[in-house]
N, C-alpha and C positions, 0 to 999 in steps of 0.2 A: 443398832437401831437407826443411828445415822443412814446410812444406806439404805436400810430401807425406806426409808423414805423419800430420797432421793430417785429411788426407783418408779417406786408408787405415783410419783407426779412428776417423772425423768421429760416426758415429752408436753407437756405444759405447752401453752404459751404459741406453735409451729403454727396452729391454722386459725389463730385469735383473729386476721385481719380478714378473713374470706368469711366472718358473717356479721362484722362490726355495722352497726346501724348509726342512722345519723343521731347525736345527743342533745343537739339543739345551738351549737357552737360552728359560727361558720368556718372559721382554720380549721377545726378539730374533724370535718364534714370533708373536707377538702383533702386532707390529709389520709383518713382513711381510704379516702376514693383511691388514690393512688396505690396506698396501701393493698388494697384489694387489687389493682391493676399487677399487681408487682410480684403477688403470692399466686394470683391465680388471672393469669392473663388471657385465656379463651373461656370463665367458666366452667370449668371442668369438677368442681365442687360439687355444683347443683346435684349431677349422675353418682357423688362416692356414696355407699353405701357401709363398705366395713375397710376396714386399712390394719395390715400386718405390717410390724417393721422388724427385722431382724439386724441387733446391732452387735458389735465386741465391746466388753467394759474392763477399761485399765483402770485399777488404780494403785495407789503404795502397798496396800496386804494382798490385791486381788488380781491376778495376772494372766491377762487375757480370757476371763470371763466371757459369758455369754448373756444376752438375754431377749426376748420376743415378748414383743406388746402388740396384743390383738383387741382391735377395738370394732364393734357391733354398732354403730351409730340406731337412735340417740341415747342410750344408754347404758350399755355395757361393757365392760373390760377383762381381760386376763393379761398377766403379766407372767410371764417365767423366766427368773435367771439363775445361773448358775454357772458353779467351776467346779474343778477339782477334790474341792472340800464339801462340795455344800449347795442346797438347792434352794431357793426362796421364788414362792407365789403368791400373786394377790390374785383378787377378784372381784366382782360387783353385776351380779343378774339383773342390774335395777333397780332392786329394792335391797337385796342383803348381799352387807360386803363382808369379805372372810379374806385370810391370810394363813401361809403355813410357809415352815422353813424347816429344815430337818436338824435347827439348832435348839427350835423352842416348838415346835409341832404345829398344832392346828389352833386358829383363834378365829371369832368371829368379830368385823368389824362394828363398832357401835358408834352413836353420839356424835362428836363433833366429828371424830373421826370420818365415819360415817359419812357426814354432809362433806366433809371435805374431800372424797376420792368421787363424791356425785356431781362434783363441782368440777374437779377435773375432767371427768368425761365430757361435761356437758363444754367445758373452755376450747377442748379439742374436736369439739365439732364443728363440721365444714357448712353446715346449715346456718341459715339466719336466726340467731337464738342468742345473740348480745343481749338485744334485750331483755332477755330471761333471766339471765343470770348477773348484771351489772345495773346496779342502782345510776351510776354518772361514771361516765369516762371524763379525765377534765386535761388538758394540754398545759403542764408544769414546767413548761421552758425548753432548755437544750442544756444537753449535757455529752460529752464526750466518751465513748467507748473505747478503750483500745485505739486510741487516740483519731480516733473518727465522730465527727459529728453527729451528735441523734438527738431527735424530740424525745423526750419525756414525758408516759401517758401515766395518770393514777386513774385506777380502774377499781370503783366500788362494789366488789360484790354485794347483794340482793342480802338483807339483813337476812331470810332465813337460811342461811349458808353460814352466820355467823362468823364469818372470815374477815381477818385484815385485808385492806386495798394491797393491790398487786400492783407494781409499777415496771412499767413495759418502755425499754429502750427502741425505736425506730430510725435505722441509719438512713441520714435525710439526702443521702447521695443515687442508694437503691430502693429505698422505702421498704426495704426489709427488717423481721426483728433480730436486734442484735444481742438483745440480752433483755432480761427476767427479774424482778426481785420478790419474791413471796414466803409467805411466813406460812407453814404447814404443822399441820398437828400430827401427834404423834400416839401412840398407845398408852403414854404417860398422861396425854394430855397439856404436854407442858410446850408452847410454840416453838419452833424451829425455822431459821431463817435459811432459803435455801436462794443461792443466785444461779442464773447461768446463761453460758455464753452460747451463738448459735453460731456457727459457721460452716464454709464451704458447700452452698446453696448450690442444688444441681436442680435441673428439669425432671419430675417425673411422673407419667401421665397426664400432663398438662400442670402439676402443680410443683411450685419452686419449694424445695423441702430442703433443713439442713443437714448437711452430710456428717456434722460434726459437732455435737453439744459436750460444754465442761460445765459442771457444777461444782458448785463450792459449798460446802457444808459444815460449819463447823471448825473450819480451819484443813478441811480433808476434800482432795480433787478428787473427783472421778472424772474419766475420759469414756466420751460415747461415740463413735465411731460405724456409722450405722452402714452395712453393706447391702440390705435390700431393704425395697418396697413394694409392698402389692396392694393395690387397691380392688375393690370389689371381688375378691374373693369369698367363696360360699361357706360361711360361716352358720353352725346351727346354736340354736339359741340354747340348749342345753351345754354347750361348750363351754359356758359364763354359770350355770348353776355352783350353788352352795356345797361343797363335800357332804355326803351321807353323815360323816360326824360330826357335824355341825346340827343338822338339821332338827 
């Protein structure tokens, strides 16, 4: 279950600074500016429309896995990974989220659940929609990364999203993010704390994306290692619907 979850909200956190609005704090206003400068340095957000990412996933049981996150801006998702053994999918049309893996079949997503993979689309979006989804961003000092300097953001999601605040590392060297901390729900219901690390920021399409996210789960790494990106590619909306068995 661990991984899946870590899948479900794997890319978190990449394009949180290209729609950060001001919170009413002047460092915190200043900060993002840059933030923004640094993620997306000609605007090139404004034009995205849908973003595919196709990554390899290592981890200790799962060797050299696959997986592809298609995202429909503002709010739709698919997710498919898989190896060897084994396939796991999510989804979210908008309104209904489902999940299938060919260990436990087909489920549909509900409740917290639910708000929580609605939350993650909406965090991944390259549009100006912070304010939609965060109650206060508030600047909690500095803290060190991997032995690099970074601000400290807590970021309150919107009470109906029922989610604990996320807290968001910024390396105050490139104003990029360098790490995540969030607490994700799971089909038990029971919270899950997930981190992770972003690195090896390349150029592309005009935006700085990482080439390299590790999450921590649990006591269990995964390694993401993402080989392409496409942006505005022709995505049809039925590609994100619910399975027939679900329905």
């Amino acid at each position: 279950m661990m991984r899946q979850i870590v899948l479900g909200g794997i890319m978190s956190g990449l394009l949180f600074i290209t729609g950060c609005l001001s919170m009413g704090d002047g460092d915190v206003d200043s900060i993002l500016a840059k933030m923004r400068k640094a993620m997306d340095p000609d605007g090139a957000s404004a034009k995205i429309t849908t973003q595919v990412v196709t990554s390899r996933i290592d981890t200790p049981d799962l060797k050299e896995g696959s997986m592809v996150v298609e995202i429909k801006y503002p709010n739709q998702m698919r997710i498919r990974a898989e190896s060897k053994d084994a396939i796991f999918m999510k989804g979210c049309d908008g309104k209904v989220g489902w999940e299938f893996s060919t260990k436990k079949g087909l489920r549909e997503i509900k409740d917290k659940e639910l708000d929580n993979l609605k939350f993650q689309i909406m965090f991944l979006s390259p549009k100006e929609k912070t304010k939609e989804i965060f109650e206060s961003i508030t600047l909690a000092g500095e803290e060190n990364v991997k032995k690099q300097p970074c601000y400290k953001f807590i970021c309150k999601p919107k009470s109906a999203y029922g989610l604990e605040p996320i807290n968001i590392y910024v390396d105050k060297k490139t104003y990029l993010v360098a790490k995540t901390e969030e607490i994700h729900v799971g089909p038990d219901k029971q919270p899950i704390e997930v981190t992770r690390y972003f690195l090896n920021y390349e150029k592309t399409n005009g935006i700085n994306f990482p080439m390299k996210i590790i999450s921590e789960v649990g006591g269990k790494i995964i390694e993401l290692t993402v080989k392409s990106i496409v942006w505005n590619e022709d995505l049809t909306d039925t590609a994100f619907d619910i399975p027939d068995e679900i329905k």
